[in-house]
C-alpha positions as CSV (number, residue, x, y, z in Angstrom):
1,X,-28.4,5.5,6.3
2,X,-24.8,6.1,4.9
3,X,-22.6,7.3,8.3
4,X,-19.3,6.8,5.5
5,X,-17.2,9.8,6.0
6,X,-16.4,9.6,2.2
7,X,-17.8,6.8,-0.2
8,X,-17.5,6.0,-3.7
9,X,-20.4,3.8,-5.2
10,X,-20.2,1.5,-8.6
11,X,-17.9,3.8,-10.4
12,X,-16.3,3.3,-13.8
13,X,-13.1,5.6,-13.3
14,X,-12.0,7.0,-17.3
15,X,-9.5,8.4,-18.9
16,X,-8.9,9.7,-22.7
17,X,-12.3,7.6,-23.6
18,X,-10.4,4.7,-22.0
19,X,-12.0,2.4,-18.9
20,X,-9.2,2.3,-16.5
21,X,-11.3,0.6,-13.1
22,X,-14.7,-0.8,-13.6
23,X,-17.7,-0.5,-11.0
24,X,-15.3,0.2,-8.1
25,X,-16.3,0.9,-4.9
26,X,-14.9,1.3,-1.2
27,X,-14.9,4.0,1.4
28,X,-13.5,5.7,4.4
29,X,-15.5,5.1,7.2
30,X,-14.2,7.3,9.7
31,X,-12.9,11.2,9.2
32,X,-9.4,11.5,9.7
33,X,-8.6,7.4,8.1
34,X,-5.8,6.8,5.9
35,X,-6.7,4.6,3.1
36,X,-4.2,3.5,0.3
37,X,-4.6,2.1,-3.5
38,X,-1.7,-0.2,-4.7
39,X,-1.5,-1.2,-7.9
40,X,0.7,-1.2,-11.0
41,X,1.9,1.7,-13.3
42,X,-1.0,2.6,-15.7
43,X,-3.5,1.0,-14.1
44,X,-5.7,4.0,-13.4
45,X,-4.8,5.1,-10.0
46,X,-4.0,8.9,-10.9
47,X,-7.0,8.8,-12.7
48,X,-9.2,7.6,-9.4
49,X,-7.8,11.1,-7.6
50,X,-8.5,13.1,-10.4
51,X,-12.0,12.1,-10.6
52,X,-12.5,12.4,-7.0
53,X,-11.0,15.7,-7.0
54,X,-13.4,17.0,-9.8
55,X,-11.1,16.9,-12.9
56,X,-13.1,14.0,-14.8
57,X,-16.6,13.8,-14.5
58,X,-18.6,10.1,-13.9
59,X,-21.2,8.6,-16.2
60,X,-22.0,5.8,-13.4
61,X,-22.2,5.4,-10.2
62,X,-21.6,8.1,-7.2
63,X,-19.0,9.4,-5.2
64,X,-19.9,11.2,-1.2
65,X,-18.2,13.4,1.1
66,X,-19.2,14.0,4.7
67,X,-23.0,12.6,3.2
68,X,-23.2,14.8,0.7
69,X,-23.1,13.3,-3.4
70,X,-20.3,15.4,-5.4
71,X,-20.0,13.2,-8.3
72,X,-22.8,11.5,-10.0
73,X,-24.0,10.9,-13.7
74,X,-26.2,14.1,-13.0
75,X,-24.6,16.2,-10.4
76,X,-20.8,17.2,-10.3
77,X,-19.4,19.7,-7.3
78,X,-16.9,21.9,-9.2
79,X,-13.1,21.0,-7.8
80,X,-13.0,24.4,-6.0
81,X,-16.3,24.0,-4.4
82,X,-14.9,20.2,-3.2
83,X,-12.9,21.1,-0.4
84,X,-10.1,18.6,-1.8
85,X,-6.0,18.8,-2.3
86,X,-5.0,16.6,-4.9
87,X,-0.7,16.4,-5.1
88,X,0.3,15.2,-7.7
89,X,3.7,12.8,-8.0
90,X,5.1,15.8,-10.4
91,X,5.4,18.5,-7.9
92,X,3.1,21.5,-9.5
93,X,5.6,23.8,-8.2
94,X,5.6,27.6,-9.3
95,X,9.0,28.1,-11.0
96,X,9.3,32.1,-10.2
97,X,8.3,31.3,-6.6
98,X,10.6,30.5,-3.6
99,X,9.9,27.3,-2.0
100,X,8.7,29.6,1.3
101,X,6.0,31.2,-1.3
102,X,5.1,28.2,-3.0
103,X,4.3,26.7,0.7
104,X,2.6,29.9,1.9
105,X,-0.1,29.5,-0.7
106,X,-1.4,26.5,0.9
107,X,-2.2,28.6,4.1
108,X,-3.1,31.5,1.9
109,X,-6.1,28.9,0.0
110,X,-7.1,28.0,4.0
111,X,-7.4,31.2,5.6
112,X,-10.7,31.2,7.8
113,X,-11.6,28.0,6.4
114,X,-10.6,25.7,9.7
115,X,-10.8,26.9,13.4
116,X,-7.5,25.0,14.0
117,X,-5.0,25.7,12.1
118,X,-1.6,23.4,11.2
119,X,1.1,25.2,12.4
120,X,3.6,25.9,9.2
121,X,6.8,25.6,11.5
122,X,5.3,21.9,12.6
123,X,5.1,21.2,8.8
124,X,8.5,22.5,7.8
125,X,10.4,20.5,10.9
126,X,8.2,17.7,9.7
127,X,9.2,17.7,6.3
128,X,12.4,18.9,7.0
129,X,12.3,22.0,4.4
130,X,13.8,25.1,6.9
131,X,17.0,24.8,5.5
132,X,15.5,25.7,1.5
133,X,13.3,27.9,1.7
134,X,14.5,30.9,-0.1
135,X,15.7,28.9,-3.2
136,X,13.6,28.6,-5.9
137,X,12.0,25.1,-7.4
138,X,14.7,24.5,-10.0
139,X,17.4,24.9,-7.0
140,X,16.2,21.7,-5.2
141,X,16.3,18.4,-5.9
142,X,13.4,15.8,-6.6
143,X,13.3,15.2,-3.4
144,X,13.0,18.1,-1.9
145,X,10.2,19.5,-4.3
146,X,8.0,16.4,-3.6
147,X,8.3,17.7,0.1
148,X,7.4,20.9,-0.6
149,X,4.5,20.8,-2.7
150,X,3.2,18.0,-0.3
151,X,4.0,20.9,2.4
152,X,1.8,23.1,0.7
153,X,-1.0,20.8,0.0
154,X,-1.3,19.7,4.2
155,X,-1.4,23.2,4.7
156,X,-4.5,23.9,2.9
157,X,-6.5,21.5,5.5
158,X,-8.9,19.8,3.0
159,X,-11.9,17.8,3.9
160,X,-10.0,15.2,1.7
161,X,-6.5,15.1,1.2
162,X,-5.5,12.7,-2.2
163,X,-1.5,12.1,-2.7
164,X,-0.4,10.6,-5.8
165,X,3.4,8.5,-5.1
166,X,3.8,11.4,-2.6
167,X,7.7,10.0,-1.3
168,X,8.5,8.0,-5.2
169,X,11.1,10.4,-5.0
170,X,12.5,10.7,-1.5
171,X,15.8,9.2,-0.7
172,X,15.4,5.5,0.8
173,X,17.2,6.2,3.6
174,X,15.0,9.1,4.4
175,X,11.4,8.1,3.6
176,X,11.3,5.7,6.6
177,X,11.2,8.6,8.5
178,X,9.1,11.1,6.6
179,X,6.3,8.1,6.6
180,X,6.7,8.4,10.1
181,X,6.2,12.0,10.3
182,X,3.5,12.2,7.6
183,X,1.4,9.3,9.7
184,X,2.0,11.1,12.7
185,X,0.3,14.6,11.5
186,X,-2.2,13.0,9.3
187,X,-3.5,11.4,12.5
188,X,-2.9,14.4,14.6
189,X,-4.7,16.3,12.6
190,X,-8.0,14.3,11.2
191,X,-7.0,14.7,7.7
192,X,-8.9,11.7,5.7
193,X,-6.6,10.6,3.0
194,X,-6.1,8.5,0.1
195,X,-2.4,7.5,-1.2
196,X,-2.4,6.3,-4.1
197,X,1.3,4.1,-4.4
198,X,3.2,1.1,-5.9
199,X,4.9,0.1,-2.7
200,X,3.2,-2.3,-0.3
201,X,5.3,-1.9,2.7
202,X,4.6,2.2,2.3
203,X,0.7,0.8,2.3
204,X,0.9,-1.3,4.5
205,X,2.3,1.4,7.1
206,X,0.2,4.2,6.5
207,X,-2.9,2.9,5.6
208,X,-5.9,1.9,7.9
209,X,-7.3,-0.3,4.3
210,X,-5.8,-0.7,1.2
211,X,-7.0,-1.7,-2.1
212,X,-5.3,-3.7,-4.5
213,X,-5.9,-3.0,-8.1
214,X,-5.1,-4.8,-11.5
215,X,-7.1,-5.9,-14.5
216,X,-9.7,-2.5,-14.2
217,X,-10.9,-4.0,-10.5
218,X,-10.4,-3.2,-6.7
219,X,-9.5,-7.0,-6.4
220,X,-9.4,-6.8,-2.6
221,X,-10.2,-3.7,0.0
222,X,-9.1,-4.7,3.6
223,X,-6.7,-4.3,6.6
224,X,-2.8,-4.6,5.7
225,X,-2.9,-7.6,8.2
226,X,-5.1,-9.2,6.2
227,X,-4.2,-8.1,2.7
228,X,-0.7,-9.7,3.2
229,X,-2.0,-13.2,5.4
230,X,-5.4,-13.5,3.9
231,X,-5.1,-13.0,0.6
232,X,-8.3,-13.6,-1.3
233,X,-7.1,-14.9,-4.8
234,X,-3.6,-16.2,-6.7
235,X,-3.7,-12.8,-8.5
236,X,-3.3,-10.6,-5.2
237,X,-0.6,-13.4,-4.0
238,X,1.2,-12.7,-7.3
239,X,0.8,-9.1,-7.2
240,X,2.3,-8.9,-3.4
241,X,5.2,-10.8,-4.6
242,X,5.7,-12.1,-0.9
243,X,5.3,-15.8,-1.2
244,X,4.8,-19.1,-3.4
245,X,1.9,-21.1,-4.3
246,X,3.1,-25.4,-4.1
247,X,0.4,-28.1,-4.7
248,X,-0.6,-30.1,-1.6
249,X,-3.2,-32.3,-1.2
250,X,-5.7,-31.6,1.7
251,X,-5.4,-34.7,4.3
252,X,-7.6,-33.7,6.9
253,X,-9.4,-30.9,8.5
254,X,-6.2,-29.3,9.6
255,X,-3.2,-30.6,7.5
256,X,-2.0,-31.2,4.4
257,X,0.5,-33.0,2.4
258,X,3.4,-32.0,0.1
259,X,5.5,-34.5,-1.6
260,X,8.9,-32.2,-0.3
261,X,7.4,-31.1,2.7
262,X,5.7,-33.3,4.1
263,X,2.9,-32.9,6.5
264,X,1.7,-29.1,7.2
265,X,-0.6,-28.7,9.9
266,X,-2.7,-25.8,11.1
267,X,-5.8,-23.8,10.3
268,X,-7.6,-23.3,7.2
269,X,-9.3,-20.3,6.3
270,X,-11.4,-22.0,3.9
271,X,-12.3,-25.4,4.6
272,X,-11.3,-28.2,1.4
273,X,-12.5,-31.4,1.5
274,X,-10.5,-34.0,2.2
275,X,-8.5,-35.2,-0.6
276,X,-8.5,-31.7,-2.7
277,X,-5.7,-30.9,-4.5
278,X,-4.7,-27.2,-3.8
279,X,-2.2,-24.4,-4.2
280,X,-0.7,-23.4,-0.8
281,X,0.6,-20.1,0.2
282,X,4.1,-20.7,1.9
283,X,5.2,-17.4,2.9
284,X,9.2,-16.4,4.0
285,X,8.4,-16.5,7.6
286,X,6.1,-19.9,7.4
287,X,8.6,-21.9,7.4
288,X,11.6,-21.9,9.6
289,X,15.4,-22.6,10.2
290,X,16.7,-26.1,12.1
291,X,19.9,-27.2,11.4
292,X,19.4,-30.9,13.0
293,X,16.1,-31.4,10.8
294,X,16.2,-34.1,8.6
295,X,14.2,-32.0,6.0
296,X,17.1,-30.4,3.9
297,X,17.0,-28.3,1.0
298,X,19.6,-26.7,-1.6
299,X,20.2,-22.9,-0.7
300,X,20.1,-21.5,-4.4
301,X,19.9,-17.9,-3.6
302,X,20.7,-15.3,-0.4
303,X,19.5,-12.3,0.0
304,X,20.8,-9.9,3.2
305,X,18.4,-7.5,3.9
306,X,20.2,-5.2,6.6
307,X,17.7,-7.2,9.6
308,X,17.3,-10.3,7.9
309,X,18.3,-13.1,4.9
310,X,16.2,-13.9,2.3
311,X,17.0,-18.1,1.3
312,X,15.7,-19.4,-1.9
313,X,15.9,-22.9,-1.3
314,X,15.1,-25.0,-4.2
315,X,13.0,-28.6,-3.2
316,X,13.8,-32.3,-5.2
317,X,10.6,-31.3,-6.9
318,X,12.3,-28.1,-8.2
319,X,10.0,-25.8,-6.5
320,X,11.7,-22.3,-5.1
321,X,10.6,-21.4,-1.8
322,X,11.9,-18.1,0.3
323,X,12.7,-18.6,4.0
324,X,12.8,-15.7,6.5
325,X,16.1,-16.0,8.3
326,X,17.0,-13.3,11.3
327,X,20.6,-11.6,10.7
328,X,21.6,-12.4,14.0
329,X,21.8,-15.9,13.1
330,X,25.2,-17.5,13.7
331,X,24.7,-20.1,10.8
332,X,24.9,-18.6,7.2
333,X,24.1,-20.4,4.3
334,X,26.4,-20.5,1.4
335,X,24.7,-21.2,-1.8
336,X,24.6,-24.7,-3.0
337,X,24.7,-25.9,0.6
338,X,22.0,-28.0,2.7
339,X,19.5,-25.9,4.5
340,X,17.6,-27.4,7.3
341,X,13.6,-27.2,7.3
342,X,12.2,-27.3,11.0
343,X,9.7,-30.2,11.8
344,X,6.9,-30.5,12.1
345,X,5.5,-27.7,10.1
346,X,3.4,-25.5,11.4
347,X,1.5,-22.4,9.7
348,X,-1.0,-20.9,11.7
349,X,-3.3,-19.8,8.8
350,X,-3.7,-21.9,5.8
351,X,-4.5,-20.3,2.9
352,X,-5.3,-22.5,-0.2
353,X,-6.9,-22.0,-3.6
């Protein structure tokens, strides 16, 4: 038996007689989980939401909410019979309403529906929108009209809440904290969701799984944790953009060998035999700072990241490899200069194709 709160099955996801995804399937397990799709621009991620919120119908496959089938090849739930809020990234605003009317029709559409309400000062406050609300949509910036119509959608308590890039266009400096706030009322409130976004660390923060997809397939559906230290092919290791592949050659059931790093040691996920030439992940933060090693490489690039530096060191082999370097650190790098490589080196999970 199927205990999923919300499941889709072996669906082709289409748009404008195109195949965007292909025979895609995951679920939420659990009402009130987070779960986010990453993926690139075009890749059919606003068109998974729409389907799931009733706008395109499905020739294969099935989607399920709270057990119950709402898409199918022969059975489709009308979207105002679904009991789910789809935001969109463009806003959706009402341009003769105030942004206090435009919010109040979110309670309006959940009147009765719920026996606990969301309280609409909590959302406000959360979303910080007090200060706006008798301006009107083209009065407020970008911003601000992503918050509101997100606003209005959390007030309407769906079953299944779907947000398409729901902060793309808050401020940097202020979407930290609104991904704090949004986590923080999604959980307090049991509202299952599914955030469909381009930016891993925003995944990786408020999602329980996440779901990578590129080339029309869910390439990988897992924990953050494990999306980012297991990866499960090159492509996802590409896609995250958080590390290089460097051929080694597999010397014994825990270690390695690279010609400019030498011996690696630790744990493989997946055993090699010995003597198997690989591709090794080296991630920024596998490999670390030593200014008495006798491993030294040339610091070609330096990037200061407010906590931390980014190194690019380049190896005799001409191989770029990032290094994770704490702020704090009293020993900056210049480019061009020697960077030392601590010995021996150590990563504690070994992930090789």
């Amino acid at each position: 038996m199927n205990n999923n709160f919300f499941e889709v099955k072996n669906v082709d996801f289409v748009a404008g007689g195109k195949t965007k995804v292909r025979n895609m399937s995951f679920a939420i397990e659990n009402e009130g989980d987070v779960i986010c799709l990453l993926g690139p621009s075009g890749i059919g991620k606003t068109t998974i939401l729409r389907t799931i919120a009733g706008l395109q119908k499905i020739k294969n496959g099935s989607i399920e909410l709270k057990g119950k089938i709402i898409s199918s090849s022969d059975v489709n739930v009308e979207p105002e019979d679904r009991n789910i809020s789809l935001a969109f990234q463009e806003n959706s605003l009402f341009p003769h309403y105030t942004v206090e009317k435009n919010i109040l029709l979110g309670l309006e559409k959940n009147k009765g529906k719920k026996e606990k309400q969301i309280d609409l000062k909590e959302i406000l406050d959360l979303l910080d929108l007090s200060n706006i609300l008798k301006q009107y949509p083209h009065q407020i910036s970008a911003g601000e009209a992503q918050r509101t119509s997100l606003a209005r959608t959390l007030l309407t308590q769906p079953d299944l809440l779907l947000l398409d890039e729901p902060l793309s266009n808050v401020d940097q400096s202020f979407k930290e904290e609104i991904q704090i706030r949004l986590k923080k009322i999604l959980k307090t409130l049991k509202i299952s969701t599914i955030i469909v976004t381009h930016d891993s660390y925003e995944a990786f923060y408020l999602g329980s799984k996440c779901g990578i997809i590129f080339d029309q397939e869910l390439r990988q559906f897992d924990d953050p944790y494990k999306l980012y230290h297991l990866p499960n092919s090159v492509e996802v290791v590409n896609f995250l953009n958080r590390g290089v592949l460097i051929p080694a050659e597999v010397t014994s059931p825990k270690s390695l060998e690279n010609k400019d790093l030498g011996t690696i040691t630790g744990n493989f996920i997946k055993p090699f035999p010995i003597g198997s030439n690989v591709q090794l992940l080296v991630q920024p933060e596998d490999l670390h700072h030593d200014d008495q090693s006798n491993l030294k490489l040339e610091v070609v690039d330096r990037k200061f990241r407010g906590t931390n530096f980014i190194y690019t060191l380049k190896t005799p082999s001409n191989r770029l490899i990032p290094v994770f370097v704490h702020s704090h650190h009293i020993h900056q790098h210049e480019v061009s200069e020697k960077f030392g490589i601590k010995r021996p080196i150590h990563i504690d999970h070994i992930v090789c194709f």
